[in-house]
C-alpha positions as CSV (number, residue, x, y, z in Angstrom):
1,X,-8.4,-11.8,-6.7
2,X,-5.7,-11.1,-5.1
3,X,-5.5,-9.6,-1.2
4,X,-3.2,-7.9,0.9
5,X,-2.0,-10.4,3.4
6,X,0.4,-7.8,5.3
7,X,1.9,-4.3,4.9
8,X,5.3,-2.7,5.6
9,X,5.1,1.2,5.3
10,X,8.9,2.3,4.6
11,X,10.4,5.7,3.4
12,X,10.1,7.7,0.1
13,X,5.8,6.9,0.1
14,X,6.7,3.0,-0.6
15,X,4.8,0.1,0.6
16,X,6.0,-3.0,0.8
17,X,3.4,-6.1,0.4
18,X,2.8,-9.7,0.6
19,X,-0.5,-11.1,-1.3
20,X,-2.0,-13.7,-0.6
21,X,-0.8,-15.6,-3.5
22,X,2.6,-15.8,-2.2
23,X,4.0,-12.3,-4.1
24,X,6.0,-10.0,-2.2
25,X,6.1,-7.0,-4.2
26,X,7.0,-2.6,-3.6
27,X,4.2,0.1,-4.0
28,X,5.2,3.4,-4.8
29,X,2.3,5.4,-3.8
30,X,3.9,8.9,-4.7
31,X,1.7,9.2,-7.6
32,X,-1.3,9.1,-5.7
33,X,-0.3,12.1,-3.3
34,X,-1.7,14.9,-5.6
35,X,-5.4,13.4,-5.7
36,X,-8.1,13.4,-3.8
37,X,-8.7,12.2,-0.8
38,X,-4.6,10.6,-0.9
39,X,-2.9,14.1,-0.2
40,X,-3.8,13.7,3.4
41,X,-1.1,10.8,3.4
42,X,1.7,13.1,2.2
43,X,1.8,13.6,6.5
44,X,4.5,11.0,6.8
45,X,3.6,10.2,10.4
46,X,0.0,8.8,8.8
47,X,1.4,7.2,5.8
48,X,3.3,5.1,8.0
49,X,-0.2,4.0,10.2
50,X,-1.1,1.6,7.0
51,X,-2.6,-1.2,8.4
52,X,-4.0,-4.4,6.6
53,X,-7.9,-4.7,6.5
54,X,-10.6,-5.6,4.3
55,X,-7.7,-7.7,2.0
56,X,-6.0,-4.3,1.5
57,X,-4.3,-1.3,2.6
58,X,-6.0,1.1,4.7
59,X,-4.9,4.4,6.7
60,X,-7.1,5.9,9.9
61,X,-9.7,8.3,8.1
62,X,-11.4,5.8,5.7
63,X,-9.0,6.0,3.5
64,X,-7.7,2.7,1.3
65,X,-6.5,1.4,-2.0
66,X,-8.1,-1.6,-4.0
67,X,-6.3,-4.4,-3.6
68,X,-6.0,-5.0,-7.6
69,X,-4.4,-1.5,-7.9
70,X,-2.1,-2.2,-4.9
71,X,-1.2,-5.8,-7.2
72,X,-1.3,-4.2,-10.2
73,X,0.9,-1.3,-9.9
74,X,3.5,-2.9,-8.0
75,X,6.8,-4.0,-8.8
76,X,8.0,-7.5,-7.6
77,X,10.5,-7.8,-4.8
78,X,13.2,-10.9,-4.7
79,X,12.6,-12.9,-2.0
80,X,15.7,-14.5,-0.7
């Protein structure tokens, strides 16, 4: 399975991410902002507090996504 090795919040809800099998790919996490528990991250000052832990993406509050989603619903980046 894939984990989150490290986490680069940047504008526009994206997050860019490096797995731990080498891919470097971009997260949009927009869609997520109307459910749940994930509309607390539309605050832009806490989206950008995601932090790496437990092989994913977490925020202060308890809140996280599963790494597989984070993989699986990403878009790969070029790496130069």
């Amino acid at each position: 399975m894939e984990s989150v090795v490290r986490v680069v919040p940047k504008d526009g809800y994206l997050l860019e991410l490096w797995f731990n099998t080498g891919d470097h790919r971009l997260f949009d996490a927009r869609p997520y902002l109307q459910k749940g528990v994930f509309t607390r991250l539309q605050n832009v000052a806490l989206f950008k507090q995601a932090y790496v832990a437990l092989d994913t993406v977490c925020w202060p509050g308890d809140l996280d996504i599963a790494p597989e989603t984070l993989f699986d619903r990403s878009t790969p980046l070029q790496t130069d």
